[in-house]
N, C-alpha and C positions, 0 to 999 in steps of 0.2 A: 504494500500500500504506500501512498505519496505523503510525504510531509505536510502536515498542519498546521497552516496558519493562525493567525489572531487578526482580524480584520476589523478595525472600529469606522462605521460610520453612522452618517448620520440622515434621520429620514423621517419627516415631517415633525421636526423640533426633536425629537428623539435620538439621542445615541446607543447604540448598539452594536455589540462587538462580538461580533462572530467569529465560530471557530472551522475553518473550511478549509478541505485539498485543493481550492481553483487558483488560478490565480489574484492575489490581492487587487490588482490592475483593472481584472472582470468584475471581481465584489464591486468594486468603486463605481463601476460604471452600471454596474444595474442597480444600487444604492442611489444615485444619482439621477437614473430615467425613473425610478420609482417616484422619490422624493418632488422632481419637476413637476409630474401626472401628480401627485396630491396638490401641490403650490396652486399648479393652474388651475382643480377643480375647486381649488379653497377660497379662489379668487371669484368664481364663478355664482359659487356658496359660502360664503361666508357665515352664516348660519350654522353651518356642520360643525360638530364637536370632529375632534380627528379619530375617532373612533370609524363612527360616519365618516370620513376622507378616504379611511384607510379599507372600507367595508368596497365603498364605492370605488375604489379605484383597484379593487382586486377583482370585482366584476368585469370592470372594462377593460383592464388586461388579460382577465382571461377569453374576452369576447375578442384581442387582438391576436393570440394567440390558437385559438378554434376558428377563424376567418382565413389565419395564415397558414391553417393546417388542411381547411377545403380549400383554398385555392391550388395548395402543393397537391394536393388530390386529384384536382380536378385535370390541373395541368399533365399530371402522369397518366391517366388515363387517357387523355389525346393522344400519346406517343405512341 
């Protein structure tokens, strides 16, 4: 198995410090598109405890992630 990191970041006011084989470099940067998608729904709703930020914005990544996965479908099936 690969060696374990300590990866601290931070994400929607919150620090958190994760212990993971990826790269540090990777954590950061999905730490960071996370963090953004809260900011910008936060801005949108301002209202939402980040509870609610963080409920809402795990939907809609996973609605970006099951979109990215039919269309990779869709496209291998034409081939």
């Amino acid at each position: 198995m690969g060696e374990y990191h300590r990866v601290t970041v931070e994400i929607g006011g919150h620090t958190l410090v994760l212990r993971t084989q990826n790269d540090p470099e990777y954590i950061n940067k999905l730490a960071q598109y996370v963090d953004d998608k809260i900011k910008s729904l936060a801005e949108k709703n301002p209202k939402l405890s980040i509870s609610q930020l963080a409920l809402v914005t795990a939907i809609n990544l996973a609605d970006e992630i099951h979109s990215a996965k039919e269309k990779a479908t869709r496209g291998a099936k034409k081939r």
